[in-house]
C-alpha positions as CSV (number, residue, x, y, z in Angstrom):
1,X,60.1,-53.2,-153.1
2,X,63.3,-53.8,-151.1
3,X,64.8,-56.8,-152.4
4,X,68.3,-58.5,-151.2
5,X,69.6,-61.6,-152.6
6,X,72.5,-63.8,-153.0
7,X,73.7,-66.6,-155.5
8,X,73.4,-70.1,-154.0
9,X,76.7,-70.8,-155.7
10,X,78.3,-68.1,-153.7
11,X,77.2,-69.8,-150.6
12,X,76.7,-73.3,-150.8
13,X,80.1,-75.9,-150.5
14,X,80.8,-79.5,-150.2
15,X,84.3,-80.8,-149.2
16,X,83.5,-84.4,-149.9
17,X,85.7,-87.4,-149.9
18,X,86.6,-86.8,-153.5
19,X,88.5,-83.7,-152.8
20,X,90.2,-85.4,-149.9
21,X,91.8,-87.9,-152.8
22,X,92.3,-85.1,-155.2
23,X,93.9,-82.7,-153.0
24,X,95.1,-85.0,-149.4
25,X,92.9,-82.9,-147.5
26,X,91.7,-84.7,-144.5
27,X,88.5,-84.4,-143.7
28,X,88.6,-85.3,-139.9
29,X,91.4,-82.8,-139.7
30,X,88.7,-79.9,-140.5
31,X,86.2,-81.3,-138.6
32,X,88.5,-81.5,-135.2
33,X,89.6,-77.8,-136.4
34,X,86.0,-76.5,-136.7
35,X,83.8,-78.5,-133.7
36,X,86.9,-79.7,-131.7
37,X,86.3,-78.6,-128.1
38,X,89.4,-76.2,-128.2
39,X,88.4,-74.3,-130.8
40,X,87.2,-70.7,-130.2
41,X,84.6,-70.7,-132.8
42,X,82.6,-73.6,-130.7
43,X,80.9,-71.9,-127.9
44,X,77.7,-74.2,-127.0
45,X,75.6,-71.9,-128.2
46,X,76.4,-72.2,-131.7
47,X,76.9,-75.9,-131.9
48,X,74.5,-77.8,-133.4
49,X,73.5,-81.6,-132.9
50,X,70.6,-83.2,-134.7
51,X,69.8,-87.0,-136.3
52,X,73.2,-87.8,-136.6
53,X,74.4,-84.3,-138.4
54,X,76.3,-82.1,-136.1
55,X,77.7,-78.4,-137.3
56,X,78.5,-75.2,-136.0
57,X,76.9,-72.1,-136.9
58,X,78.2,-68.5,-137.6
59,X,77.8,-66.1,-134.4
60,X,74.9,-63.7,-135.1
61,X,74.1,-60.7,-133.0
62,X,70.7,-60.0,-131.5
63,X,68.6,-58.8,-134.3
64,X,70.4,-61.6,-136.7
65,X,69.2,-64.1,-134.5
66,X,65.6,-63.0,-133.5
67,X,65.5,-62.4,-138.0
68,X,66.4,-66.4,-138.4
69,X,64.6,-67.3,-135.7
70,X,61.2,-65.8,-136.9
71,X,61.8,-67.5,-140.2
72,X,62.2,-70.9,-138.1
73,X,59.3,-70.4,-136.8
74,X,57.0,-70.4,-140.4
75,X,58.5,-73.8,-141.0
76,X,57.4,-75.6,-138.0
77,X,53.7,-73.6,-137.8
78,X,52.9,-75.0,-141.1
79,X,53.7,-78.9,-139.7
80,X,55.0,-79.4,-143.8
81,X,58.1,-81.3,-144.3
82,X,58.5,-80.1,-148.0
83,X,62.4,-80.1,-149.0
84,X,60.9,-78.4,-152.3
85,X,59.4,-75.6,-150.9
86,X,61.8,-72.9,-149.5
87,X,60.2,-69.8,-149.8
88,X,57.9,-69.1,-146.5
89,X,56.3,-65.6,-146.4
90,X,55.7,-63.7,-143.3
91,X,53.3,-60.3,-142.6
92,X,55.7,-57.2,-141.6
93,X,53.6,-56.2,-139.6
94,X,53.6,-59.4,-137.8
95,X,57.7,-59.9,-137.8
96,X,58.2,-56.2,-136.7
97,X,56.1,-57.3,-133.3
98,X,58.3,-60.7,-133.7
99,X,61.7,-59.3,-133.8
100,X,60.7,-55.8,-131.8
101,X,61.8,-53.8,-134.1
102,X,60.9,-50.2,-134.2
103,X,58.9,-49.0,-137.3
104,X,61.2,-45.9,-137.4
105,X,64.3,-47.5,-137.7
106,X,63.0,-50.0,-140.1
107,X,64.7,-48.6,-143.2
108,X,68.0,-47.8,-142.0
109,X,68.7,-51.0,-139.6
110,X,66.9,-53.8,-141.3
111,X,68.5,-53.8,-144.3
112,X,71.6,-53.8,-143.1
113,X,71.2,-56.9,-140.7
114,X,69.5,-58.4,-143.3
115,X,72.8,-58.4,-145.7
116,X,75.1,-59.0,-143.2
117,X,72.9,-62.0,-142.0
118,X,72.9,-63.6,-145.6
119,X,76.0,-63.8,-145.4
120,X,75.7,-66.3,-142.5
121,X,75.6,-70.4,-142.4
122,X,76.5,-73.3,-141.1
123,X,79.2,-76.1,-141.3
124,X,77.5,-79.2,-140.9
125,X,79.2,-82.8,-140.6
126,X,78.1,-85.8,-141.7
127,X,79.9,-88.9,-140.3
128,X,78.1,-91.5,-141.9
129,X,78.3,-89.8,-145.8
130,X,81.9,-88.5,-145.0
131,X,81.1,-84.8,-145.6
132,X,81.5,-82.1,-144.7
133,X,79.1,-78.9,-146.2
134,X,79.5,-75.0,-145.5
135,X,75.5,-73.2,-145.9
136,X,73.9,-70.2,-145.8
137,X,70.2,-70.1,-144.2
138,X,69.4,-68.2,-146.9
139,X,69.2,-67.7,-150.2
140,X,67.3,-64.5,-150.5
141,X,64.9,-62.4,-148.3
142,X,63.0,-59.9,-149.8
143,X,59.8,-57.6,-149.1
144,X,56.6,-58.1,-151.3
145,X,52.6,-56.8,-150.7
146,X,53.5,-56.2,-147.2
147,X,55.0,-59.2,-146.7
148,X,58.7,-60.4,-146.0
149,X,59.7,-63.1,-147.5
150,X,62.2,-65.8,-146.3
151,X,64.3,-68.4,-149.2
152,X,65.8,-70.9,-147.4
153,X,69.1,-72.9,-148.7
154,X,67.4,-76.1,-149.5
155,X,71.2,-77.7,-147.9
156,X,69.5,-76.2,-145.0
157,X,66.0,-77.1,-144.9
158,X,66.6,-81.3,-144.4
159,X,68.6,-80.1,-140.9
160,X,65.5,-77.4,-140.0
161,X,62.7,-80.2,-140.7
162,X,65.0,-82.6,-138.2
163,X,64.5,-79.9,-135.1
164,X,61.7,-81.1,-132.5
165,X,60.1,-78.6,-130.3
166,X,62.5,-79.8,-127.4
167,X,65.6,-79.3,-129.3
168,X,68.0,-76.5,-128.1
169,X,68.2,-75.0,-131.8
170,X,64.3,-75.2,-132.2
171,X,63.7,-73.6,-128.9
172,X,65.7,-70.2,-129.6
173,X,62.4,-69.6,-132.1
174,X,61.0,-69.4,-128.4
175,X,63.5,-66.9,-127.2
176,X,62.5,-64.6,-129.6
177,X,59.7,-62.9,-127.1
178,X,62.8,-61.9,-124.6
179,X,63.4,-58.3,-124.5
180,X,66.2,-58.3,-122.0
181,X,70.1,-57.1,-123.7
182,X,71.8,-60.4,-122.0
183,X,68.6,-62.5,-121.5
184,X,68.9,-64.9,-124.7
185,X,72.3,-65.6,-124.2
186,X,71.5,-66.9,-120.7
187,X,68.9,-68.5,-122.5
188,X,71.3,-70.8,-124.9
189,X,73.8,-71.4,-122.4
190,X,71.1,-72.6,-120.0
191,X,69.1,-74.5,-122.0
192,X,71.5,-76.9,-123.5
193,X,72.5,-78.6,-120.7
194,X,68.3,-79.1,-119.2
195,X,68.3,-82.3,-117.2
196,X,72.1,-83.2,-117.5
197,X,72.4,-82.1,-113.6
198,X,74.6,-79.8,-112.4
199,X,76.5,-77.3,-114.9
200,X,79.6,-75.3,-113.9
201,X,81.8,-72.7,-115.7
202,X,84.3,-70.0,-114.2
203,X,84.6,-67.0,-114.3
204,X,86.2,-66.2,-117.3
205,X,84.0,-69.0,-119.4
206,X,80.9,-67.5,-118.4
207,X,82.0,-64.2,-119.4
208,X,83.0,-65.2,-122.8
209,X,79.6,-67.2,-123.0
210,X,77.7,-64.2,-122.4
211,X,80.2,-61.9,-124.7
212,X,81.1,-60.2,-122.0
213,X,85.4,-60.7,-121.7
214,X,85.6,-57.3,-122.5
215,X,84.0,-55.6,-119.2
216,X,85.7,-55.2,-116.1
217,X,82.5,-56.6,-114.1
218,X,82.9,-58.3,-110.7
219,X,80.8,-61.0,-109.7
220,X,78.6,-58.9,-107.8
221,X,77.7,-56.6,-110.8
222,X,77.4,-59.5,-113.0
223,X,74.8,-61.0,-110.9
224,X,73.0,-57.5,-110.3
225,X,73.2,-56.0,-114.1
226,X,72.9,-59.3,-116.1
227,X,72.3,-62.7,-114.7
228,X,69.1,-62.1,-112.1
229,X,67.0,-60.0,-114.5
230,X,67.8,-62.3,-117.4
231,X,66.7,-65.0,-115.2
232,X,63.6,-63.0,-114.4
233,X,62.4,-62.3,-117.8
234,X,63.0,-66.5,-118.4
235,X,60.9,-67.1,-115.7
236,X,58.2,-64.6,-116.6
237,X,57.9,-66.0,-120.3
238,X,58.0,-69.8,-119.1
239,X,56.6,-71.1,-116.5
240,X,57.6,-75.3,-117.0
241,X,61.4,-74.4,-116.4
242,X,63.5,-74.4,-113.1
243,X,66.8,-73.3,-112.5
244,X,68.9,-73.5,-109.4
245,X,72.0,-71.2,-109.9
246,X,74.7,-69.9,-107.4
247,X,78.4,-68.8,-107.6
248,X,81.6,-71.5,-106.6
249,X,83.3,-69.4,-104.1
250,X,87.7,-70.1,-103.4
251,X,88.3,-68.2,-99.9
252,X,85.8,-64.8,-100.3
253,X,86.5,-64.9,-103.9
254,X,84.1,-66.2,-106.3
255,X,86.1,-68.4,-109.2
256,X,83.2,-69.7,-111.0
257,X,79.1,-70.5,-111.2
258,X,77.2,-73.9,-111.3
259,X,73.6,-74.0,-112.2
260,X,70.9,-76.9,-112.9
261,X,68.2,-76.6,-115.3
262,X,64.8,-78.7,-114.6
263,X,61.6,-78.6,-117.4
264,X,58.8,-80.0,-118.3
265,X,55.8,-81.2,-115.7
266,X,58.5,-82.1,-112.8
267,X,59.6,-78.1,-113.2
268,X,56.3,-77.2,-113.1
269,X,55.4,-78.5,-110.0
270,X,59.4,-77.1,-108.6
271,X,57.6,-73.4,-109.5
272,X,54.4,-73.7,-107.7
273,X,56.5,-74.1,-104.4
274,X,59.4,-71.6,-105.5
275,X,57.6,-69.0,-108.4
276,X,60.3,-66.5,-108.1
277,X,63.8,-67.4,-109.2
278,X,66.1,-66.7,-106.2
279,X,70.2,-67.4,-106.4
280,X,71.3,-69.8,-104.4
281,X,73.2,-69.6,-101.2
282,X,76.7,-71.3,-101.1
283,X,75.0,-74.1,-98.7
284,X,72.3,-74.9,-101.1
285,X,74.7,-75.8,-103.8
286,X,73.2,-79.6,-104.6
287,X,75.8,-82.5,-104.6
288,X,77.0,-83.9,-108.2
């Protein structure tokens, strides 16, 4: 039995307003420092807003994320609300499909996302209580009678229970099916701003979105190698979403992207006159 675990202790901390008195620490001033909109750690995808909580969680990569999001996903089947029960056991078998990962890799990659991934959490604020609480998702994960088993921080658990199946942190439990390298970032940055009208980021904010500052890609490589087939595979998994998306062009040069993201019944009825996702021409760009 492979078994990995942490100490809640080692995890789990509160600043609360008593330690503001003790030691002058202002609480606001972390806050601003942590979700403020200059802050590099703060990239849309990782915020989180729900019931009057709002945090930021810890980047994960690919395998992390389709892990935490595969343990989401036992929560909300089982309809319980529970803040006592945090264990949630899930077949292997079952995950491995989940998560796509190989059976041959399983010993020697697995663990190690695993460790690495209990050591990430959340910083969650709480205006109206005054605090301000660093979490891990996790407690412990471990394997047992071909199952693997999922312990959630019960500081955790009060903020999963709050997620409704619209919710942009609910719905990356849905983006676990993509297969695509760049596909569920596309995803998260997408999906975030549904109905808010049109969305625009340059150049250089859609790269680091997408993890991407590091590669020398024009525009016309981005949209070949990364932003069309992700779009694909998003239309090919869901068919109640609708995205117009097309670049913002300065001269010849493109300087940025804007994009609008439609669900629900009136994107429905958007797909059956335009099933394939097609980027938009500069003249089709709709007015704000």
């Amino acid at each position: 039995m492979l078994t990995t675990t942490r100490c809640r202790s080692c995890h789990d901390e509160a600043i609360t307003h008593d330690m503001k008195k003790s030691t002058g620490l202002n609480i606001e001033t972390l806050v601003t420092a942590l979700l403020g909109p200059e802050s590099v750690a703060t990239q849309p995808n990782q915020l989180l807003i729900v019931d009057g909580i709002e945090g930021r969680r810890d980047s994960l990569t690919d395998i992390q994320q389709k892990i935490l999001s595969a343990a989401i996903s036992l929560i909300h089947e089982t309809g319980e609300n529970d803040p006592g029960k945090t264990v949630y056991p899930m077949a292997v078998d079952r995950f491995l499909q989940i998560c796509n990962i190989d059976q041959r890799n399983l010993s020697i990659s697995l663990p190690r996302e695993i460790e690495k991934l209990l050591k990430k959490g959340v910083w969650l604020h709480e205006e109206n209580k005054g605090t301000l609480t660093r979490t891990a998702w996790f407690q412990a994960v471990w394997f047992s009678g071909g199952e693997i088993v999922f312990q959630f921080s019960e500081k955790i658990l009060p903020v999963i229970f709050k997620l409704s199946p619209d919710d942009a942190e609910y719905t990356m439990v849905k983006g676990i099916q993509y297969r695509g390298r760049h596909t569920r970032a596309i995803f998260n940055m997408i999906w975030q701003w549904k109905g808010k009208g049109i969305t625009e980021y340059s150049i250089p904010q859609l790269m680091r979105q997408l993890s991407l500052e590091h590669t020398r890609y024009s525009y016309g490589q981005l949209k070949l190698r990364v932003l069309e087939p992700s779009f694909e595979e998003i239309y090919a998994c869901d068919d109640a979403i609708f995205i117009r998306f097309g670049p913002t062009y300065s001269g010849r040069r493109v300087e940025g992207v804007w994009f609008e993201v439609t669900v629900g019944a009136e994107a429905g009825k958007m797909r059956k006159k335009e099933p394939e996702f097609k980027v938009a021409l500069p003249d089709q760009k709709p007015v704000k």
